[in-house]
N, C-alpha and C positions, 0 to 999 in steps of 0.2 A: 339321439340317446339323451334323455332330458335328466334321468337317474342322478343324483347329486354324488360326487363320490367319495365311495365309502371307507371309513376312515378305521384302521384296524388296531386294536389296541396292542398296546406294550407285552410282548410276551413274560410268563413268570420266569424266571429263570431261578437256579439251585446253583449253590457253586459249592454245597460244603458235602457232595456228592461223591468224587472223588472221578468225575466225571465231566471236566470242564469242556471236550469237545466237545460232545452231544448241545453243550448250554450253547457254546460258541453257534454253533449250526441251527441252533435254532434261531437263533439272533441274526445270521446272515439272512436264513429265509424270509423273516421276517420284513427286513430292508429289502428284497427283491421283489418279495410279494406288494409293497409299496411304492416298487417303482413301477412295477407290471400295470399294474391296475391304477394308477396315472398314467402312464402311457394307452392304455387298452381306452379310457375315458376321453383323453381329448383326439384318439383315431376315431372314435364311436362317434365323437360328435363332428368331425372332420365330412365326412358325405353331405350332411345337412345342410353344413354351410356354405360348402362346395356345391350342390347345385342351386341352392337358391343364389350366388353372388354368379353362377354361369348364364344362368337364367336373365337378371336379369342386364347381365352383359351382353350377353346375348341381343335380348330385346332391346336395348340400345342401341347396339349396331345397327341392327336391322329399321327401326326408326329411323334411325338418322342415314341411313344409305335411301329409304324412301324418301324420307322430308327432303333428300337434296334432288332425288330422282322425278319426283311426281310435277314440278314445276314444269321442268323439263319437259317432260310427258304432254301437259297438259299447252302452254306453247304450242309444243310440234302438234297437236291435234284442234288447234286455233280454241280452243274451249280455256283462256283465261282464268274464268271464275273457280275452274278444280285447281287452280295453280293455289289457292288458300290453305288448303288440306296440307301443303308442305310445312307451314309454320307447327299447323297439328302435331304433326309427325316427328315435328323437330325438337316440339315441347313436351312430348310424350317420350323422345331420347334422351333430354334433361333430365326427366322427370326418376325415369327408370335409375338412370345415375344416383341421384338426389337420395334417391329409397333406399339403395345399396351405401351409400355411404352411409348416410342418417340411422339408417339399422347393424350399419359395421359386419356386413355379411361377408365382405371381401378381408376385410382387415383381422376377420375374425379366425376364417381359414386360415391366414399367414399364419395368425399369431400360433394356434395350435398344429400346425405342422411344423413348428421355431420349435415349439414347446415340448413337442415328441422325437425330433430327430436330437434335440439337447438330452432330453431324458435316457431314451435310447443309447448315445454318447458313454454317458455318465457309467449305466449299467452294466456296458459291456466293457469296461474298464475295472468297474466292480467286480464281474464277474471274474475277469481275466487274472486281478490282484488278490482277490480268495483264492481260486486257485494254485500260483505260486505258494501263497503261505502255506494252503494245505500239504502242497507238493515237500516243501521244505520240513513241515515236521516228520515227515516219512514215518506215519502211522501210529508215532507218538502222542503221549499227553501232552500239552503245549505248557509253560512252566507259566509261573504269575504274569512275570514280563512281558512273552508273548501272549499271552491272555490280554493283558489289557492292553497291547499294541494292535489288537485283532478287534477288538470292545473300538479301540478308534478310528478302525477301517469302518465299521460301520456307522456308526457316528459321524463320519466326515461324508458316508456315501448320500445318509436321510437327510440329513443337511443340505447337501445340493442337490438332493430333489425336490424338498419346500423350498428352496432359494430357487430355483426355476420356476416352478408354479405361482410360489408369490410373484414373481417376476412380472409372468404373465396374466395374475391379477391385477398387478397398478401399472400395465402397460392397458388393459383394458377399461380400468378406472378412467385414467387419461383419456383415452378416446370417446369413453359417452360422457365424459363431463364435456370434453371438443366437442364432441356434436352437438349437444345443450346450448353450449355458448352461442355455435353457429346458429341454430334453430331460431333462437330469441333474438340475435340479431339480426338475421331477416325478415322478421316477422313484424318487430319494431320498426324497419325501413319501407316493408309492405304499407306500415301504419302509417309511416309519416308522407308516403307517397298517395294514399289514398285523400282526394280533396273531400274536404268539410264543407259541410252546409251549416248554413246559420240562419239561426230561428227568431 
């Protein structure tokens, strides 16, 4: 799900209506509707990253159970020379590792299944604490007070769901700036391993 997500505006709300539930209720929907569809974004992208980091764990294992296998193999069938192909195999299990880290596929999964069972959390706490209040005005107009202690219920709910998401944006920041650093510094010791010729 590559979709960016979508970001809902402010509802209008009337309060000199003489009908402050209605406003109220729209303003709860509004905050559910915002956590729904962060939640439903980072499930949507939860699959993708999930098989490509199985994948290629997967194929890591499996490399590296042949890279130790094939030596072996090749030994016991006096044929020496296929004994090579194990370092292949062994550098092809790195390599897979390497991919998955350096692309954050694994990390990436965690991070949004953190980010949805947190958001989830929140909502249904939300949801469960609207309801009392409703329960409690028993079909009444709710007065100023409660008006704007209900205006804070909401306000305190959107609030910890951009303080999750952000969360989970500069935990991902951190990690591709991590792999950056790593990248250049391997790269640079690739360099400094590599001998020079002089001309």
């Amino acid at each position: 799900m590559s979709k960016d997500l979508e970001l809902h505006a402010f509802p209008t709300l009337t309060w000199d209506d003489g009908d402050p539930r209605a406003q109220l209720q729209r303003l709860y929907s509004w905050g559910e509707r915002t956590a729904l569809d962060a939640i439903g974004w980072y499930m949507g992208r939860k699959p993708r990253t999930a098989r490509r980091s199985q994948l290629l764990r997967a194929g890591s294992i499996v490399f590296a159970t042949l890279g130790g296998a094939v030596p072996v193999a090749a030994l016991a069938a006096a044929r020496p020379a296929l004994a090579n192909w194990g370092f292949v195999l062994l550098a092809l299990a790195a390599g897979s590792m390497a991919f998955d880290r350096f692309f954050g596929y694994s990390a990436s999964w965690a991070r949004h299944l953190t980010a949805a069972a947190t958001l989830r959390g929140l909502l249904a706490e939300y949801q469960l604490t609207w309801t009392v209040e409703m329960v409690a005005l028993a079909g009444r107009e709710p007065d100023q007070a409660e008006t704007v202690r209900l205006i804070g219920v909401v306000r305190g709910f959107v609030s910890g769901v951009n303080d999750t998401m952000r969360a989970e944006m500069e935990n991902w920041l951190t990690e591709f700036h991590s792999r950056l650093a790593e990248l250049e510094t391997r790269v640079e010791q690739s360099h400094n391993r590599t001998p020079h010729t002089h001309t």
